[in-house]
Biopython code that builds the backbone (N, CA, C, O; Angstrom):
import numpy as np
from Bio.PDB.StructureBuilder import StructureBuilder

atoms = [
    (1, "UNK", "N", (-19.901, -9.194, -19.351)),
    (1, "UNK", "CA", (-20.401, -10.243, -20.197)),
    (1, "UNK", "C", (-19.936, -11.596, -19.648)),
    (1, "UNK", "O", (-18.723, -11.781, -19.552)),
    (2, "UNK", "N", (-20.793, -12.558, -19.280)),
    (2, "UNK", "CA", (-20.922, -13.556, -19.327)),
    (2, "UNK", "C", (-20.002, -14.864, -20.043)),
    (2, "UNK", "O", (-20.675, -15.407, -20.920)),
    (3, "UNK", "N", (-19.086, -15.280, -19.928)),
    (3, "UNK", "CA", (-18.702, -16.366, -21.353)),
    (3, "UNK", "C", (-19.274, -17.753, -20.648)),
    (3, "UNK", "O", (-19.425, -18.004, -19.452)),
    (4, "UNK", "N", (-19.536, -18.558, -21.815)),
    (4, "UNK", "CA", (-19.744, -19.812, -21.768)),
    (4, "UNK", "C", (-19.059, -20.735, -22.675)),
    (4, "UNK", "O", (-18.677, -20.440, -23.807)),
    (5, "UNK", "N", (-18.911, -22.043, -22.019)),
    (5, "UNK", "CA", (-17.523, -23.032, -22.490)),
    (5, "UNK", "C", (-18.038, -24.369, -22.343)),
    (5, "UNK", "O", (-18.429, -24.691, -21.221)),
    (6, "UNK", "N", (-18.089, -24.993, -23.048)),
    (6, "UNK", "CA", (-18.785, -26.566, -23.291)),
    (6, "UNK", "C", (-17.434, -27.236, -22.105)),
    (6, "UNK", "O", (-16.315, -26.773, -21.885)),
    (7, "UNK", "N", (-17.923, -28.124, -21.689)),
    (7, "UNK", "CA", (-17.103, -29.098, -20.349)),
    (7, "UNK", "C", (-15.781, -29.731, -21.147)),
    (7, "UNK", "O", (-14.721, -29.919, -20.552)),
    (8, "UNK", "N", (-15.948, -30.014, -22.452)),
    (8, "UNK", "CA", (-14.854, -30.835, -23.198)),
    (8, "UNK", "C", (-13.731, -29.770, -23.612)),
    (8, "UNK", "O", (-12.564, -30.131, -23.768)),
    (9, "UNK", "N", (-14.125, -28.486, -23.778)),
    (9, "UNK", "CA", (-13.279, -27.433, -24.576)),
    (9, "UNK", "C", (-12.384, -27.085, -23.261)),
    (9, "UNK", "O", (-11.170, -26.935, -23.123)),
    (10, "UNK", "N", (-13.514, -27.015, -22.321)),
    (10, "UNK", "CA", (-12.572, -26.632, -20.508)),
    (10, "UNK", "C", (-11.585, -27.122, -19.926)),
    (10, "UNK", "O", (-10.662, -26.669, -19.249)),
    (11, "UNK", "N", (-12.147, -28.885, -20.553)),
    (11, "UNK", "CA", (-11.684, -29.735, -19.932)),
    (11, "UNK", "C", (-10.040, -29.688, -20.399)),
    (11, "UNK", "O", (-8.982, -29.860, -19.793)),
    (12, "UNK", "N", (-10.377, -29.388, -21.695)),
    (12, "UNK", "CA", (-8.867, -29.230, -22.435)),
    (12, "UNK", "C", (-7.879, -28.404, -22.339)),
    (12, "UNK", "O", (-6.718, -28.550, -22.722)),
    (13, "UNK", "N", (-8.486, -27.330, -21.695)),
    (13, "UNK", "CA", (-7.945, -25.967, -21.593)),
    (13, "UNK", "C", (-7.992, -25.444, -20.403)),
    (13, "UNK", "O", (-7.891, -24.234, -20.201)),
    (14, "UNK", "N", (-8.166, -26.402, -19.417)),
    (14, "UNK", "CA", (-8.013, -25.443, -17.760)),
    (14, "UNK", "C", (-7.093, -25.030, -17.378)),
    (14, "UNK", "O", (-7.367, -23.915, -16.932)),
    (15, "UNK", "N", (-5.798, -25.297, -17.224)),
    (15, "UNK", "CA", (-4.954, -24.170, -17.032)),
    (15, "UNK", "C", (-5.081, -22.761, -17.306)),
    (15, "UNK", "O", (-5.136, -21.861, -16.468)),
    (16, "UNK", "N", (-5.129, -22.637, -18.814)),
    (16, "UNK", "CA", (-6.000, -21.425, -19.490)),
    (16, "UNK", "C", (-6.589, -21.085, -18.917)),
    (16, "UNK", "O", (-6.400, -20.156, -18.133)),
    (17, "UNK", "N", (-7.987, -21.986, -19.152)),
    (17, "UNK", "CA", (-9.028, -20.855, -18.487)),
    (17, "UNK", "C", (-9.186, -20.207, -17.350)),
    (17, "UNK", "O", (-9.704, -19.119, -17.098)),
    (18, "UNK", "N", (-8.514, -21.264, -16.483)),
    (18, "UNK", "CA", (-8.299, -20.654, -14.826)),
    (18, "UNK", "C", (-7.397, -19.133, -14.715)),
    (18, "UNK", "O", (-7.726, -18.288, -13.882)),
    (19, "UNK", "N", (-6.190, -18.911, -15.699)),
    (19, "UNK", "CA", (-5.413, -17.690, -16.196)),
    (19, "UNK", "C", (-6.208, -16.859, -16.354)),
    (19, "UNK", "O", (-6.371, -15.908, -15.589)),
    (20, "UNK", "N", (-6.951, -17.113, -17.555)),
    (20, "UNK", "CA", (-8.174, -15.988, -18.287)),
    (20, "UNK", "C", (-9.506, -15.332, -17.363)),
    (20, "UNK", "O", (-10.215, -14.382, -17.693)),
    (21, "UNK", "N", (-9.599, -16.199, -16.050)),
    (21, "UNK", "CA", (-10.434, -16.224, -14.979)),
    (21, "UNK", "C", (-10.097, -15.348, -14.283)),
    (21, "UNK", "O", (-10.934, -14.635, -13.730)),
    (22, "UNK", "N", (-8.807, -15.174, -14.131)),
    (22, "UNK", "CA", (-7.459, -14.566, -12.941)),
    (22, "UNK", "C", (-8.169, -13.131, -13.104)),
    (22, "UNK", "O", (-8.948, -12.336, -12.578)),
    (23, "UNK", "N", (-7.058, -13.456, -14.590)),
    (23, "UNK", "CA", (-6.563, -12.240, -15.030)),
    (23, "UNK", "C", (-7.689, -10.880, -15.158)),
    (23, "UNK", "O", (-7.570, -9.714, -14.782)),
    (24, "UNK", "N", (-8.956, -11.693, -15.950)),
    (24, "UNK", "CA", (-10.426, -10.641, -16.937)),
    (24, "UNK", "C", (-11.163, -10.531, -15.520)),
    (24, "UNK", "O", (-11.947, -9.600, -15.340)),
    (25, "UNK", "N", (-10.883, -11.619, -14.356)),
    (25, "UNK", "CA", (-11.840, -11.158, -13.092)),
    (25, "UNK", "C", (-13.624, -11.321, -13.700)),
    (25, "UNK", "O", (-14.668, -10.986, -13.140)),
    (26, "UNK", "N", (-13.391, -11.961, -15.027)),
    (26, "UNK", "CA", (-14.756, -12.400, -15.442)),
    (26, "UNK", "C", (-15.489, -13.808, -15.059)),
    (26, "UNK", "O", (-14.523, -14.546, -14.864)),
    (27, "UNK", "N", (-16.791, -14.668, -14.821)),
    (27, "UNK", "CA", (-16.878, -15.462, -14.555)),
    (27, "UNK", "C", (-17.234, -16.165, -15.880)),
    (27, "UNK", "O", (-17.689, -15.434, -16.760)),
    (28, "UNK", "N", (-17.088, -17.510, -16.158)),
    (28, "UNK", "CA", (-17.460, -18.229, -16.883)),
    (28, "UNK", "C", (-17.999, -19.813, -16.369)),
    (28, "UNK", "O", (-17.731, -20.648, -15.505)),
    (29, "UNK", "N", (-19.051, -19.584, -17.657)),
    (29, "UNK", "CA", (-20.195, -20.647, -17.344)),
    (29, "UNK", "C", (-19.648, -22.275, -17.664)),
    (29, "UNK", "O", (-18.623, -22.156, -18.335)),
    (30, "UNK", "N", (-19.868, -23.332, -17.496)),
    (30, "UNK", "CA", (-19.359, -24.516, -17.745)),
    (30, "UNK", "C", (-20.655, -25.573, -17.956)),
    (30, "UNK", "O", (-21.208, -26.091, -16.986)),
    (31, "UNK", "N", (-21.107, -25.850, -19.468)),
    (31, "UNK", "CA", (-21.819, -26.330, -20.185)),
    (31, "UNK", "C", (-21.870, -27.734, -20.762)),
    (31, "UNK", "O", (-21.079, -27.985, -21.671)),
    (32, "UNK", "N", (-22.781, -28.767, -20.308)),
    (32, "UNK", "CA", (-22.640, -30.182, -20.608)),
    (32, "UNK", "C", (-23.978, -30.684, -21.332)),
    (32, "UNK", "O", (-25.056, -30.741, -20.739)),
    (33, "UNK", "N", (-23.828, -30.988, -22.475)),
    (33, "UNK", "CA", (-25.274, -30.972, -23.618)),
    (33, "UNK", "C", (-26.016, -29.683, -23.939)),
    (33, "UNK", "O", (-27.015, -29.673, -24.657)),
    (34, "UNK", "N", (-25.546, -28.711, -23.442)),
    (34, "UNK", "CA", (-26.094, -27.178, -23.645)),
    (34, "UNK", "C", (-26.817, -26.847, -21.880)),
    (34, "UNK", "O", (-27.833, -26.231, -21.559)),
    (35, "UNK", "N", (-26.078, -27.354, -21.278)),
    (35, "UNK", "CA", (-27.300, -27.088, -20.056)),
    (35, "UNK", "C", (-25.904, -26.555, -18.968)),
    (35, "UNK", "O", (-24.789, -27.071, -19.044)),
    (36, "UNK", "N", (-26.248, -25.484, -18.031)),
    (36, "UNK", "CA", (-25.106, -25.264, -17.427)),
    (36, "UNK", "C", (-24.919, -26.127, -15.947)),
    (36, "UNK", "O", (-25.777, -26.409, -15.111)),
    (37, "UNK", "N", (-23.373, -26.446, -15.969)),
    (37, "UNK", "CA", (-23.329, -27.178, -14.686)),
    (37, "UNK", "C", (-22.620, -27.312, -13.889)),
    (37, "UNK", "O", (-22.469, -28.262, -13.120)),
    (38, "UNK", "N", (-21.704, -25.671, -14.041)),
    (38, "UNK", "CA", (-20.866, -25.464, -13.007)),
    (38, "UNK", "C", (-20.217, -23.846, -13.174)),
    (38, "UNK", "O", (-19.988, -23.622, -14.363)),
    (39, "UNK", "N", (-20.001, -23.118, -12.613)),
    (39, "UNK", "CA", (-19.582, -21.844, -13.210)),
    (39, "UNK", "C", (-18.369, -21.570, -12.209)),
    (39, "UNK", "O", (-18.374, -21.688, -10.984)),
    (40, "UNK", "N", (-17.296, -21.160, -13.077)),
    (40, "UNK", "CA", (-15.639, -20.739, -12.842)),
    (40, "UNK", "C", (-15.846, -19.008, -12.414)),
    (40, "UNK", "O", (-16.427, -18.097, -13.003)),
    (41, "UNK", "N", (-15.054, -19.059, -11.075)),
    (41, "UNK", "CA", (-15.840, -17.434, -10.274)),
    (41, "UNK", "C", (-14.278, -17.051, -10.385)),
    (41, "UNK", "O", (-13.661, -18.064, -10.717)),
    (42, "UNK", "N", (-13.220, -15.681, -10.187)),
    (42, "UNK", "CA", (-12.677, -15.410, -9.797)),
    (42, "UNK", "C", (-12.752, -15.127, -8.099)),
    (42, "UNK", "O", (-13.652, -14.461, -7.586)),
    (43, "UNK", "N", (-11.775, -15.682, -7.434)),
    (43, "UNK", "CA", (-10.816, -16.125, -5.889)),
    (43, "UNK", "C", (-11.232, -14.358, -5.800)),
    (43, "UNK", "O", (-10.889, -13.529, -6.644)),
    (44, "UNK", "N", (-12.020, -14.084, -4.594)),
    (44, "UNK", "CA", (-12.145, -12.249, -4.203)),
    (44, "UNK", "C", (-11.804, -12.743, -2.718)),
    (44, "UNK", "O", (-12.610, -13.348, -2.011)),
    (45, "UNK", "N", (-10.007, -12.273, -2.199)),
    (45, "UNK", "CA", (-9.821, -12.785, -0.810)),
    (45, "UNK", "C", (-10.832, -11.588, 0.011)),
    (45, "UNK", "O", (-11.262, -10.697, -0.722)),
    (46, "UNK", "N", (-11.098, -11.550, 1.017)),
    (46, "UNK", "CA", (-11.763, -11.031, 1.965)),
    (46, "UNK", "C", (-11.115, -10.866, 3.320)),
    (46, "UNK", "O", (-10.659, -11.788, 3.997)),
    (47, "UNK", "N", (-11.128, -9.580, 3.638)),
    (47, "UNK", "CA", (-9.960, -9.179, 4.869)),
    (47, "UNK", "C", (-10.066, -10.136, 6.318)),
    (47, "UNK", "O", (-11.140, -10.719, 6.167)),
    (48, "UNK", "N", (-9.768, -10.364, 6.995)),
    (48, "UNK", "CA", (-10.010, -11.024, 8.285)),
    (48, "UNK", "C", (-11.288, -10.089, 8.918)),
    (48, "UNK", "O", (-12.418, -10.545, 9.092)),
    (49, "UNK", "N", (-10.911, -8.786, 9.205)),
    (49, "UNK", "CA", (-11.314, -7.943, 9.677)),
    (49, "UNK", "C", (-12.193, -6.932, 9.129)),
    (49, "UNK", "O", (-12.465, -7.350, 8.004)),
    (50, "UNK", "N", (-12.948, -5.526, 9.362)),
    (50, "UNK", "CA", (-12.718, -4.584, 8.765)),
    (50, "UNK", "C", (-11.996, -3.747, 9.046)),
    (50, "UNK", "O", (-11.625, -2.948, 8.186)),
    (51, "UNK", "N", (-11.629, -3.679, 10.161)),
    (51, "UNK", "CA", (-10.326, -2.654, 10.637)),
    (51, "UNK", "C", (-9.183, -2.725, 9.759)),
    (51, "UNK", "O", (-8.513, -3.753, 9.660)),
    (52, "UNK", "N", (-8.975, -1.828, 9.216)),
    (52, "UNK", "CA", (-8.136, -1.194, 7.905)),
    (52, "UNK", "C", (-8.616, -2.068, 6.692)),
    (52, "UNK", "O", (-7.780, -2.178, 5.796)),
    (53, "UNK", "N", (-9.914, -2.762, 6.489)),
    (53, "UNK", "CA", (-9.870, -2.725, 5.189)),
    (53, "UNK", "C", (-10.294, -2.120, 3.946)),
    (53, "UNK", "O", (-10.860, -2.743, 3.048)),
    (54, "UNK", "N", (-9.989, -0.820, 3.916)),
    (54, "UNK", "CA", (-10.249, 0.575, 3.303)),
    (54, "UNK", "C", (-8.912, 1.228, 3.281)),
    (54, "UNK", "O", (-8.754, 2.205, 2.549)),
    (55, "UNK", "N", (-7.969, 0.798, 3.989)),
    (55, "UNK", "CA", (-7.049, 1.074, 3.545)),
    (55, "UNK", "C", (-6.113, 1.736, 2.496)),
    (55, "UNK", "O", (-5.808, 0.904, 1.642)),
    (56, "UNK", "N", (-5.527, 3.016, 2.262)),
    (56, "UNK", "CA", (-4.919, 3.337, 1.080)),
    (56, "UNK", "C", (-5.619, 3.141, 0.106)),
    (56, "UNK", "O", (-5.096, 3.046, -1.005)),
    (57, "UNK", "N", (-7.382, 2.998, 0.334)),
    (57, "UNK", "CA", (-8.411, 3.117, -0.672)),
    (57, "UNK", "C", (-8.843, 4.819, -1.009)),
    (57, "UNK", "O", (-9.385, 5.173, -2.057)),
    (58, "UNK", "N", (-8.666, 5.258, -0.472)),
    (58, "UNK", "CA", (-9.302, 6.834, -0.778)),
    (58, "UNK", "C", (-7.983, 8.201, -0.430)),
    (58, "UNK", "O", (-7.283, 8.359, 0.571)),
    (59, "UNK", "N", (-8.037, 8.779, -1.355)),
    (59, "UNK", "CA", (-7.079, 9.632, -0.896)),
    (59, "UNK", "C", (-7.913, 11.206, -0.768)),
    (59, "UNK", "O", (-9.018, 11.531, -1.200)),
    (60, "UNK", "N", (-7.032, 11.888, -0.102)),
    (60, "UNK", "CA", (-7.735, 13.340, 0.233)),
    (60, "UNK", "C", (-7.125, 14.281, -0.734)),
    (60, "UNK", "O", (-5.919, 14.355, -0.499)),
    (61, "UNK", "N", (-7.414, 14.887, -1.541)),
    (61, "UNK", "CA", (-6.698, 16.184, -1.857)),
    (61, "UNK", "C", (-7.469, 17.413, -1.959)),
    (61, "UNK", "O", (-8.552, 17.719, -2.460)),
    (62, "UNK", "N", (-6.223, 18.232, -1.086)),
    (62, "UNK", "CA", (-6.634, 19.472, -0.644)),
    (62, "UNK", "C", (-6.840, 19.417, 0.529)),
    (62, "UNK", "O", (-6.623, 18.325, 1.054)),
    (63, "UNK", "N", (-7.377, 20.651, 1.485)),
    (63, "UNK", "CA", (-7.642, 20.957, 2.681)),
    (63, "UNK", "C", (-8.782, 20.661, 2.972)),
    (63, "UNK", "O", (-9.184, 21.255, 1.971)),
    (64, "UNK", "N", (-9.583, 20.337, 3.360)),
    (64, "UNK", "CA", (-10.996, 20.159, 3.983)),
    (64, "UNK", "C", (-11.419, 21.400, 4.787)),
    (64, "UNK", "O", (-12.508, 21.952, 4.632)),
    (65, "UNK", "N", (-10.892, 21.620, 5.273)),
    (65, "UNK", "CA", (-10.945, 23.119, 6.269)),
    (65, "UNK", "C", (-10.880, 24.127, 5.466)),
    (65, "UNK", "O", (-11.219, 25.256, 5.821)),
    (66, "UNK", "N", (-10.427, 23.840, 4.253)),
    (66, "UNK", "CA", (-10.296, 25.209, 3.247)),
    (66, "UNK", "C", (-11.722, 25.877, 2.539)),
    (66, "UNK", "O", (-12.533, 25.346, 1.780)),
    (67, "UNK", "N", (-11.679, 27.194, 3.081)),
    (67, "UNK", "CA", (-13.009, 28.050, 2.135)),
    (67, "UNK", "C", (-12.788, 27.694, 0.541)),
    (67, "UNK", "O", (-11.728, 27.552, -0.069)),
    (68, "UNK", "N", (-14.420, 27.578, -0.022)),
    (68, "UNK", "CA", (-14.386, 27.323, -1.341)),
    (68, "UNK", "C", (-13.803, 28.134, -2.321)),
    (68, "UNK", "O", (-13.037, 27.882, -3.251)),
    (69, "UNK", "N", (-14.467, 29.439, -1.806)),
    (69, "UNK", "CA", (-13.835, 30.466, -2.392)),
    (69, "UNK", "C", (-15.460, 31.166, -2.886)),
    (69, "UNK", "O", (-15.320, 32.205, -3.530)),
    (70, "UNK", "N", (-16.693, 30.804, -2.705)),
    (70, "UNK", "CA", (-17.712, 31.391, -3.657)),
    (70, "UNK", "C", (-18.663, 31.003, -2.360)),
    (70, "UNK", "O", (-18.820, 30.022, -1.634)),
    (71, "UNK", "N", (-19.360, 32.713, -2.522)),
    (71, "UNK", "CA", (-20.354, 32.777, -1.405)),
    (71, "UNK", "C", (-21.859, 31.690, -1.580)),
    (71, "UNK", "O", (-22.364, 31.382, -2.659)),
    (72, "UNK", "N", (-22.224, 31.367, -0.559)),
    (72, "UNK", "CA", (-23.301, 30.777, -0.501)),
    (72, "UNK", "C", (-24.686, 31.095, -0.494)),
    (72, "UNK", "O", (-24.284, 32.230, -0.750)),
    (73, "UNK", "N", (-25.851, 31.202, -0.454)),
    (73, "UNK", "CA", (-27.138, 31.460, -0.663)),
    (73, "UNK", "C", (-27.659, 32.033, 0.422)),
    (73, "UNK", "O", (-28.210, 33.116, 0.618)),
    (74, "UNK", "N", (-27.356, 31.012, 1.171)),
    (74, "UNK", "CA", (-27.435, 30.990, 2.650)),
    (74, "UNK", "C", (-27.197, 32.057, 3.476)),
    (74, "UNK", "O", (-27.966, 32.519, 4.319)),
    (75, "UNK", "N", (-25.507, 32.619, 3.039)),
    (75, "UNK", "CA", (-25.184, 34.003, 3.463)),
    (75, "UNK", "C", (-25.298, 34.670, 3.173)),
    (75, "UNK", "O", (-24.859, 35.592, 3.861)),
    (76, "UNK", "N", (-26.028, 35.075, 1.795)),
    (76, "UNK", "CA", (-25.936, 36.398, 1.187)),
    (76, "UNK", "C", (-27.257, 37.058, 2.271)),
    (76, "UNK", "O", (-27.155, 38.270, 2.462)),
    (77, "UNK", "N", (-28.204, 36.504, 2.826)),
    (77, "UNK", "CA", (-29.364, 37.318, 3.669)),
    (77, "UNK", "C", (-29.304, 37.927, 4.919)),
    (77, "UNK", "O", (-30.297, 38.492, 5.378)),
]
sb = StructureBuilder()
sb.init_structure("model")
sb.init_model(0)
sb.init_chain("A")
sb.init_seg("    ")
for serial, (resi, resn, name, xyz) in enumerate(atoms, 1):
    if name == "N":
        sb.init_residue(resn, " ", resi, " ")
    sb.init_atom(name, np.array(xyz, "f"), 0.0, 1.0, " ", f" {name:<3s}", serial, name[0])
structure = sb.get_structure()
């Protein structure tokens, strides 16, 4: 969901909102007479590289090499 914030309420409260930005990883809209005119994104750093950036993203469990244990379709013919 979307939030939206009139420029004067922002204006008052940016520290905040920049926190609430951080933290929810949500974006919010920034509104002047009802019309939008600037929108607050959460900072997504981006690796230099892609070499390791997958990193300690996926883990394995179990054997891969290991039989399932239950015959296949395939073999029963």
């Amino acid at each position: 969901m979307i939030k939206t914030m009139k420029a004067s309420e922002c204006k008052a409260k940016f520290l905040g909102v920049l926190d609430e930005v951080a933290a929810t990883h949500q974006r919010i809209i920034v509104t002047k007479n009802g019309r939008p005119v600037a929108e607050i994104v959460p900072f997504i750093e981006k690796p230099k590289s892609l070499r390791g950036a997958m990193k300690d993203s996926i883990t394995i469990l179990g054997d891969l090499d290991e039989p399932l244990g239950i015959e296949w379709e395939a073999l029963k013919e």
